[in-house]
N, C-alpha and C positions, 0 to 999 in steps of 0.2 A: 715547387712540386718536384718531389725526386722519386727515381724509378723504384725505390723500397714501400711506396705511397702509392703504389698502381697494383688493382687486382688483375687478377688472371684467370681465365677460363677455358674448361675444353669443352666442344662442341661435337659429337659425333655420334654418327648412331649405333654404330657398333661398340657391344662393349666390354670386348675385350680392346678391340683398339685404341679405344674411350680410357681404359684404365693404364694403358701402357703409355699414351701419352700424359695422364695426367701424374703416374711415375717420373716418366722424366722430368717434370715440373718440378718436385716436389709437393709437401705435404699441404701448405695452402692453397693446394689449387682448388677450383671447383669446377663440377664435371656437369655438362648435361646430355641430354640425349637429342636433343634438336634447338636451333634457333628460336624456335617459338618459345619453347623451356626455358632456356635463359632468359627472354626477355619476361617472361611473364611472371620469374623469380626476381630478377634486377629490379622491376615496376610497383609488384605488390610485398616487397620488404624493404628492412632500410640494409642488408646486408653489406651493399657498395660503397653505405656511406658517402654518395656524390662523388667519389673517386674514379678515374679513366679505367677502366679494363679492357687487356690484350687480350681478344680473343685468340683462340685456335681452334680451325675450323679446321675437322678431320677429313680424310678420304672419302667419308658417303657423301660430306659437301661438297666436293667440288665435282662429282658427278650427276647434283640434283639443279634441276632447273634454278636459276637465281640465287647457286649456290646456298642450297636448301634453307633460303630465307635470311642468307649471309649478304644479299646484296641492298637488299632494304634496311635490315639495320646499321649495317655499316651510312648511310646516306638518313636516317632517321636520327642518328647516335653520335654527336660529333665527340663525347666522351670516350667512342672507342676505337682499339686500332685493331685491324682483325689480318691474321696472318695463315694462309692457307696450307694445306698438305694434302698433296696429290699421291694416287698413285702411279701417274705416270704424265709427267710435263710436259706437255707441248708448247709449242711458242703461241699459236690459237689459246689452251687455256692459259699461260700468261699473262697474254696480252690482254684477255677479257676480264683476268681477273684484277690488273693492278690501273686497268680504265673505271674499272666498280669502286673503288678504291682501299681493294686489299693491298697494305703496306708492304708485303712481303712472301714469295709462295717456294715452297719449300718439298724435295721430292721423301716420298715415303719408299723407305723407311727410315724417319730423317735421325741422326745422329744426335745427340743429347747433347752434346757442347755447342753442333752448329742453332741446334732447337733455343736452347737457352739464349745464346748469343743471337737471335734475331727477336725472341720475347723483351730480354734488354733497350736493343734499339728503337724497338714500336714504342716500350714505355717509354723511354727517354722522347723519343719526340711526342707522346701527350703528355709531357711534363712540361715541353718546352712548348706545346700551344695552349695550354692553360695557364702558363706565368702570365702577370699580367702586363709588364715591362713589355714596352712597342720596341722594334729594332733599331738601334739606329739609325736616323736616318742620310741618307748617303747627299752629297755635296755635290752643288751640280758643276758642270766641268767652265772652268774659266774661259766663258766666251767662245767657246771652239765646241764644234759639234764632235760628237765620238764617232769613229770610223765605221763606216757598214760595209760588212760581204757578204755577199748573196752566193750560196753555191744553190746551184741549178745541173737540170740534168733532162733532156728533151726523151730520153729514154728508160723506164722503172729498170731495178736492177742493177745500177751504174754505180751503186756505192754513196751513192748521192749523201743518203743520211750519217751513215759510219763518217765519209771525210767531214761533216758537217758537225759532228758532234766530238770528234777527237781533235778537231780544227779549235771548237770551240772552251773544252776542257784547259787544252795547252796556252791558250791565249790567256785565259782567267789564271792557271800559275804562273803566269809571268807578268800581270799588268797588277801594281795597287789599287787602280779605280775598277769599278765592276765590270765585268763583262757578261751580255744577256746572248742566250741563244733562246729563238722564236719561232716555234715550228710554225710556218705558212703553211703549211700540207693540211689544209682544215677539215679535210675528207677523212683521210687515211692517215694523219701523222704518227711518227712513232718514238719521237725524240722522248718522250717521259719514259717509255717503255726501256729503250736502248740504256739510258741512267738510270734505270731501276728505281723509279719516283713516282709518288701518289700524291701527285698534285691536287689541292683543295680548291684552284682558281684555273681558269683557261681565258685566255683570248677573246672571249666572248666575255665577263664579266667585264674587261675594262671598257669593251664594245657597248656595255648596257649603262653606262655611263658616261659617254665618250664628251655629253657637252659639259660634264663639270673635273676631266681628266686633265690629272696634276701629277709631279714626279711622286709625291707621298702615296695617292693613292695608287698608280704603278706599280712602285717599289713594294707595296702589299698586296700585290697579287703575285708576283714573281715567287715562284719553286727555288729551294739551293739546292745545288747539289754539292751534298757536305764532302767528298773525301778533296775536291777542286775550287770551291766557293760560287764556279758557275751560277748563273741565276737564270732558271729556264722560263720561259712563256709559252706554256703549250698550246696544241691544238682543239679545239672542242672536242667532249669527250663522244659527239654523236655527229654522222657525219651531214645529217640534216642543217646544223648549225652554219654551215658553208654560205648558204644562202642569204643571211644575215649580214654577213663581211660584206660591204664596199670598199673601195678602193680608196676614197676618201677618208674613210673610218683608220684604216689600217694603216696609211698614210700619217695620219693624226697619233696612232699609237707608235710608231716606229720614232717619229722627231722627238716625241716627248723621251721616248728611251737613250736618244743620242744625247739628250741637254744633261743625260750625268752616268751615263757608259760608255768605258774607253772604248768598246769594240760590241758592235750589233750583231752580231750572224745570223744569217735567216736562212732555213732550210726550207727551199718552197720544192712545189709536187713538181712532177714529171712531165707537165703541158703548161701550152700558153693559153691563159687568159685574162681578164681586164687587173685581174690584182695583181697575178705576177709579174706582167707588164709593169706598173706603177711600181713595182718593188726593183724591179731591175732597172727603173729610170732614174731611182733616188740613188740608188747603192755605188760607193766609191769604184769596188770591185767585185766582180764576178766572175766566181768560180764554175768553170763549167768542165762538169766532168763526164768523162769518155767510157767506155768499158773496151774491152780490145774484141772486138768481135763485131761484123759487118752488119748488122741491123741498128747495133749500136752506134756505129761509124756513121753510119746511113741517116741517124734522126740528128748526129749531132750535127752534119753539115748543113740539113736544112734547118735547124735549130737557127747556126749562125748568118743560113742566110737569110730566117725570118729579123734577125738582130738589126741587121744590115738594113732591111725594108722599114724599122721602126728609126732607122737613126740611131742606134747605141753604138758610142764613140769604141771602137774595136782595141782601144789603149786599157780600158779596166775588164776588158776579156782574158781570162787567164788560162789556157788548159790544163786541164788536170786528166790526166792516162793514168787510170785505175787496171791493178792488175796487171802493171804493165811486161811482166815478166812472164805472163799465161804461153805455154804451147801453143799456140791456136794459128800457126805458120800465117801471123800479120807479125812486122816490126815495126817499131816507132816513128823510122825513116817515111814507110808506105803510108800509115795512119798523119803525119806530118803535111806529107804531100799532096794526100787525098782531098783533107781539112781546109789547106793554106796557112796553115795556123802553128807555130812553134810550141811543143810541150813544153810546160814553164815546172812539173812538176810530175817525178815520174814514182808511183804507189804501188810496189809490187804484190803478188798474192800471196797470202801467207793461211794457213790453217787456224790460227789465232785469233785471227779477224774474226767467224765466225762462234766460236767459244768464245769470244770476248760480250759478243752482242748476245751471246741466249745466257751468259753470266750480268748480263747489265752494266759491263763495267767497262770503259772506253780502253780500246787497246792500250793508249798511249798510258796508262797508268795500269792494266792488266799483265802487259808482255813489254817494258819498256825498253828493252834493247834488242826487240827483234826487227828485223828491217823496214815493216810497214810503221811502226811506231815512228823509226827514225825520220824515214818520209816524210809523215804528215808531222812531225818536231819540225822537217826542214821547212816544210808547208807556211807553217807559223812564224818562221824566222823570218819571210817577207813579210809583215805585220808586226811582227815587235821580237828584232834580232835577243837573241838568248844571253848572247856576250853585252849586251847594252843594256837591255830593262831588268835583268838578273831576273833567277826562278825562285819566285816565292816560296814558302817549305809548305809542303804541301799539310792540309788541312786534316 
């Protein structure tokens, strides 16, 4: 299947918007005036010829309830990939758009090289889920389990997920066996959102299998994220699905992921409960990070002394001081002393971090030689030194 073999569509009600974006297409596009139009044209002709079409849904859809009927056929249509245009992005529509699972959303008035250049990619990948060729499958690791970190965070805000997902990018270019990161956060997760991913599978499918769950079937529900090789496990896409997770289940899915991943990372939510417990009982090491400021200081000391009340050995406790360079007249010394706990790793603030996550793209390959990148590079280098497992070229 190659990307010259994919139709293309515009969707919108306005029509002059309708006609300017179906311009920047060029001349094969086809144009309609709503959701329903398309499909009722794609159903009752052979026009597609059984071929995937990228949609483009304009500016009236993503102001209309359900993405003016962009969210059901995207989840009706696994032959298309629909790729959105706002006239004004927020991380809210975002985030609800690429949980629906538009591939891609794009602000209006969007430029004709960057338009084209993300119709390219949606095709390419239904070209690449329609081959019929399985993936290879990955080798499990010789008798030794793959290393797990848990970064954890007793208080929302703390950077929890950013160090969790740049921790995890940097690990995957530097290890040849895989590396999985697994949003725990089964509520509110945000790791597919932060990698700019419309995952097809969550955490909950291998959950609705769990007694006949094998590396194979695993390994086919895992997200890549191509520009790192990352392989994500997200969180269900509804936050009702939480309910379903036991600890035993997730338990069950995490060893199966060590039997052939050098490195597990698990990003769990902001509180203790019976799973995140069971996560932080298995995990080599745990990252627990600070933000510099006294509410924060506040949850993470009794954070560590609820640790302390479970038994978790205070040797795989690691601190992480996010933003540790904020004004906020606290220094590292004071925050050290309040804790008892030695900073093993210090992340300062940078303006990037945030452009990085509403770009979707993890600092550490965004802004690579800006100071929070190097941080969490040095992050990584307690898990597999840069000088020793050398950096893979990136993907």
């Amino acid at each position: 299947m190659t990307v010259t073999s994919t139709r293309i569509a515009v969707v919108e009600a306005d029509p002059a918007a309708r006609s300017r974006l179906a311009m920047q297409l060029g001349d094969q596009v086809a144009d309609y005036r709503s959701v329903e139009a398309f499909s009722s044209s794609s159903s009752s002709s052979s026009s597609l010829d059984g071929r995937p079409t990228v949609v483009v849904l304009g500016p009236s859809c993503a102001v209309a309830p359900g993405l003016g009927g962009g969210e059901d056929l995207i989840h009706q249509r696994r032959d298309v990939g629909a790729i959105l245009i706002a006239e004004e992005l927020t991380t809210d529509l975002f985030q609800r758009a690429l949980r629906t699972g538009v591939r891609d959303v794009l602000a209006a008035p969007v430029d004709t090289a960057q338009l084209n250049e993300a119709v390219h990619r949606v095709a390419s990948s239904l070209g690449a889920a329609a081959a019929p060729a399985a993936p290879d499958p990955v080798e499990p690791l010789d008798g030794e389990l793959g290393r797990m970190i848990t970064v954890f965070s007793p208080k929302g805000g703390a950077g929890k997920s950013t160090v969790a997902t740049n921790l995890a990018v940097s690990l995957a270019l530097r290890s040849e066996k895989p590396v999985v990161l697994v949003d725990a956060d089964f509520q509110f997760g945000d790791v597919a959102v932060m990698l700019k991913l419309a995952p097809k599978h969550t955490i909950v499918d291998a959950l609705g299998a769990i007694d006949r769950l094998d590396v194979g079937m695993v390994q086919n529900l895992l997200a890549t994220h191509p520009p790192s090789g990352l392989r994500v496990l997200p969180a269900p896409l509804e936050p009702a699905y939480s309910d379903r997770i036991t600890p035993s289940d997730l338990t069950a899915v995490l060893g199966v992921l060590r039997t052939f991943c050098a490195f597990v990372v698990v990003d769990t939510p902001s509180y203790f409960d019976d799973k995140v417990i069971s996560i932080i009982d298995q995990t080599d090491d745990l990252l627990l990070v600070a933000g510099m400021d006294i509410p924060n200081i506040k949850n993470v000391k009794i954070g560590l002394q609820t640790m302390r009340l479970l038994g978790t050995p205070m040797s795989k406790v690691h601190l992480v001081l996010n933003r540790s360079n904020s004004k906020v007249r606290l220094d590292v010394s004071e925050v050290e002393r309040t804790l008892q706990v030695k900073a093993e790793s210090l992340i300062p603030s940078d303006v990037v971090v945030p452009q990085s996550v509403n770009r979707g793209t993890p600092v550490v390959l965004e802004s690579p030689k800006s100071g929070v990148a190097r941080a969490l590079e040095a992050l990584a280098d307690r898990f597999a030194p840069a000088a020793v497992s050398g950096r893979k070229k990136r993907r």
